[in-house]
N, C-alpha and C positions, 0 to 999 in steps of 0.2 A: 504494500500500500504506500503509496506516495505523499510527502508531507500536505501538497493540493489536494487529495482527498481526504486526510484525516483531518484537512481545515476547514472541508467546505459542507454544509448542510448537507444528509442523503436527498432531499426535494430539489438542490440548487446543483449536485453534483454533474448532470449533462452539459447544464448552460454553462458551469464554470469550465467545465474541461472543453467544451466546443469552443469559447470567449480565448482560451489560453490556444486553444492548436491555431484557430484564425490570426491572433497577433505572431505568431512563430511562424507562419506564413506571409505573413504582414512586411516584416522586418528582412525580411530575405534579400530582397532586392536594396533597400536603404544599406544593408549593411553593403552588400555587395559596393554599392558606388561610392560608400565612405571607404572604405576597404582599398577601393581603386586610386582614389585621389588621395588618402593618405603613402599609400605605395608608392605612386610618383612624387609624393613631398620629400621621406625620406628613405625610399628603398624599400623591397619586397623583406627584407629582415626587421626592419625597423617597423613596418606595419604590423608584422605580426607580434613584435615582442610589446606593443601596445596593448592590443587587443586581446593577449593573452594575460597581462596582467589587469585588464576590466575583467576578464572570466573568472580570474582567480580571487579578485575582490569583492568581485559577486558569490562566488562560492561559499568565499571566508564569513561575507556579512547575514549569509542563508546560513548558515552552519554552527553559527554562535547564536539564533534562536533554540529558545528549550521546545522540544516535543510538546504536544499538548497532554495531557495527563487521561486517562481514561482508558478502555476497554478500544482496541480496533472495531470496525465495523468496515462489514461488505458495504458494495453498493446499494442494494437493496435495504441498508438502515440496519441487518439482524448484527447481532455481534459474532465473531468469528469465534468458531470453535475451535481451540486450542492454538498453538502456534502452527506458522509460518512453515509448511513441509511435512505436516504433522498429519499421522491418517495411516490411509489405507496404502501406501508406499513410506513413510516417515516412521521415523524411532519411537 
């Protein structure tokens, strides 16, 4: 389960993930031609050691939120029974 689903309401969970895949297609092309024009400012190295340090600041600043506290839950709202792997193939 993904921290976007453990955040988001079971009723609001489609619209939220259809709203995130739209702007992650959205942004494709933006980045693309920042991407471009930063590479011809200062080199195909230099653009990416940019943009690799926003990925990694975006990571760092997703990464130091806490979990939110409570029981998983399917999409469906039910809570998941046992862990993650666990069952009829699982330990």
């Amino acid at each position: 389960m993904t921290l976007q689903q453990r955040l988001s309401p079971p009723e609001q969970l489609g619209r939220v993930l259809g709203l995130s895949r739209s702007i992650g297609q959205l942004v494709v092309p933006v980045g693309a031609l920042l991407g471009g024009a930063l590479a011809g400012a200062v080199g195909t190295t230099g653009a990416l050691a940019v943009f690799a340090s926003i990925a990694l600041a975006g990571t760092l600043a997703v990464g130091r939120r806490p979990l939110p506290a409570g029981p998983a839950r399917g999409r469906s709202g039910v809570k998941c029974q046992g862990a993650a792997g666990a069952g009829k193939f699982g330990g």
